[in-house]
N, C-alpha and C positions, 0 to 999 in steps of 0.2 A: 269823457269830456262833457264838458254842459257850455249850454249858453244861454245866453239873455239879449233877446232880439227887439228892437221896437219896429212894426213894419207902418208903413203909410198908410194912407187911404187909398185904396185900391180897390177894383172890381172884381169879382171871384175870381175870373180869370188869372188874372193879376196877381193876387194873393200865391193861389195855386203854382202857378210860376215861379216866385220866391219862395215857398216854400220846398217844389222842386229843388232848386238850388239850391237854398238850407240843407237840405236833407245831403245833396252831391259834396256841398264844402264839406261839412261834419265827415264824411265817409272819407273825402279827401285828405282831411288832419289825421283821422286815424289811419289811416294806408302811410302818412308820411313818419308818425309815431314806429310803424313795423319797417321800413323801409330802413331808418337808421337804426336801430336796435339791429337788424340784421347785420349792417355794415358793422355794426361793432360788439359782430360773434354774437349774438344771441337772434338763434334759426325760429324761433315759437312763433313767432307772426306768420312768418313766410310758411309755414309747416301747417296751420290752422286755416290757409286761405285769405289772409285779415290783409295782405300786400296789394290790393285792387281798388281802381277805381271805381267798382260797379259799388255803389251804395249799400245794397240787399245783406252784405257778410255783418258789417257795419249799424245794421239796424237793432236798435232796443225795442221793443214792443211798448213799453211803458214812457220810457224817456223819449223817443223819436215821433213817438206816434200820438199815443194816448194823454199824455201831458201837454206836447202844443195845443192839441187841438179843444182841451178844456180850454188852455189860456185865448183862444181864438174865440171861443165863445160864451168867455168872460170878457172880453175886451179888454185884457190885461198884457202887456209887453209879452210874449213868446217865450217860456222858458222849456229846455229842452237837453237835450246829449245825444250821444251815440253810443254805441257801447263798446268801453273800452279795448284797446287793443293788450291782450296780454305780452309782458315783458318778465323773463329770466333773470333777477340781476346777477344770479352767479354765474351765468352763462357770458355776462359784459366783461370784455377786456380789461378793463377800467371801471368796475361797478358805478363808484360815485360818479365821475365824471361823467361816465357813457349814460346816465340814467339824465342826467340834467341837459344831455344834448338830444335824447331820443326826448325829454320833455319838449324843449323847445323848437325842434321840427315839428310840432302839429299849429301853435300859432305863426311861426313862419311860413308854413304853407297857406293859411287862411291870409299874411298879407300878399302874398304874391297873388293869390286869387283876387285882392284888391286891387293890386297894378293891374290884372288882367281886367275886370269887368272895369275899373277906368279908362283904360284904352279902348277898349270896347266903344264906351262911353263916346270917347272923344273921336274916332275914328268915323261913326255912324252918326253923330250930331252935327259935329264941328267939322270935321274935317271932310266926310263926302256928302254932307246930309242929306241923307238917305231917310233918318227920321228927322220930326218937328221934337224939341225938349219936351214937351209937355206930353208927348204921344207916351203909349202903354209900353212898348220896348224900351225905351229911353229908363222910361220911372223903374222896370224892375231891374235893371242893369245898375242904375241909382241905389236901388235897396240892397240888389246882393253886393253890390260894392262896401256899403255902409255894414250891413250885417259879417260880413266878413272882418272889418277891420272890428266890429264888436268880441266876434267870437275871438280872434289875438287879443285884446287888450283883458277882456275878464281871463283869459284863460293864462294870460300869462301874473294875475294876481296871485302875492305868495298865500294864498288860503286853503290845506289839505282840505279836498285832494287835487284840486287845479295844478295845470302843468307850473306854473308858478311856485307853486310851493315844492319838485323835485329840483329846480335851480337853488333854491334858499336852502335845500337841505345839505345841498354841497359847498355855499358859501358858509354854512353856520359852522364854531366853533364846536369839534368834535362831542362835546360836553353838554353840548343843547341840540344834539339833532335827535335823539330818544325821546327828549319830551315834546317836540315839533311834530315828529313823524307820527306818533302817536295819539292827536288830533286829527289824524286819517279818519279813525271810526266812527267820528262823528260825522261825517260826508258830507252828505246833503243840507243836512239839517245845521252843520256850522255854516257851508254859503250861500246859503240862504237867509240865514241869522245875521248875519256878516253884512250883506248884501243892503237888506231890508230895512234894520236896525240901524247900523252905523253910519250916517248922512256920510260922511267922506268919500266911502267904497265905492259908489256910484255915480260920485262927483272925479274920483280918480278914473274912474273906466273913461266916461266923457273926453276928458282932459287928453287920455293917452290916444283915442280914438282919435281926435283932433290932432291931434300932433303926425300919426299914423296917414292921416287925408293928405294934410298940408305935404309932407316928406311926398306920397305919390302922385302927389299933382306935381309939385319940382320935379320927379322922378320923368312923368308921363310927359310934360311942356319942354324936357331936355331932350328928351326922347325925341320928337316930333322935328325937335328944331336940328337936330341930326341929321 
């Protein structure tokens, strides 16, 4: 899994904090990636330790660690992952299908972690204020909210190897999923390329991002008025 974070202006502390959190969501998508691959017969997650929410099974050395922290001190948006959760496809009930549904549990867990740190939000600002908006709890509660609905919206892009693109391989016409999947081996190096290059892709993440807030603020103000 990768992502692409922009954090605010914040004081170490602060940072540190969200990044905290960074690091718990990422390990969270990955536990929710092994969690349905288990449900649909493939044991390899759950058999490897990878089914948890403790971060640490979860962590890459290069992508979790050592790549934010250049882009922290380049003053460049946050890019980063976790390291993937292994999945069997022969081991899936339903290979195709079961593979496009264990994709899309890892950005559905990053947006429920956005209803949650919205609630949050609103629960400690608005509703007992407990904190002032402006205060350091408020803003990181603000970031991992936001960060979260970033990592769903790039991660559901159909770009191999983003969980986006194991959904597209099951909607593609049998005939064009060999040349699709096959843009795997280019990795990184295509979403990045993708990302950087193509003015659209990052104007599409935006877009879905926004759409992702507005849906859990309706979500969260339905909520409340419940």
């Amino acid at each position: 899994m990768f992502s692409l974070v922009f954090v605010t202006d914040l004081p170490p502390i602060g940072m540190g904090l969200v990044i905290a959190l960074l690091v718990i969501s990422l390990g969270i998508h990955e536990a929710a990636h092994g969690w349905v691959a288990l449900k649909c017969g493939d044991t390899t997650a759950r058999d490897l330790g990878r089914i948890t929410l403790n971060p640490l099974p979860h962590i890459d050395l290069f992508m979790t660690i050592v790549l934010p922290a250049i882009c922290i001190m380049a003053g460049v948006p946050i890019f980063g992952g976790a390291k993937p959760v292994p999945v069997n496809y022969f081991n899936l009930r339903r290979p195709m299908r079961d593979m496009a549904l264990v994709a899309i549990a890892g950005p559905f867990s990053n947006f429920l972690l956005g209803v949650f740190f919205c609630l949050c939000w609103k629960l400690l600002v608005q509703d007992f204020g407990i904190w002032e908006a402006q205060a350091l709890g408020p803003q990181v509660l603000l970031n991992a909210f936001y960060f979260n609905l970033v990592l769903a919206a790039f991660n559901l892009l159909p770009i191999p190897p983003l969980d986006g693109s194991r959904v597209m391989t099951w909607l593609l016409p049998s005939g064009l999923r060999e040349a699709y999947v096959s843009l795997e081996r280019f990795g990184l190096l295509l979403v990045v390329g993708l990302l950087f290059l193509v003015p659209g892709v990052l104007g599409l993440v935006r877009s879905t991002v926004d759409l992702m807030a507005r849906s859990i603020e309706t979500i969260v103000t339905l909520g409340g008025a419940w």
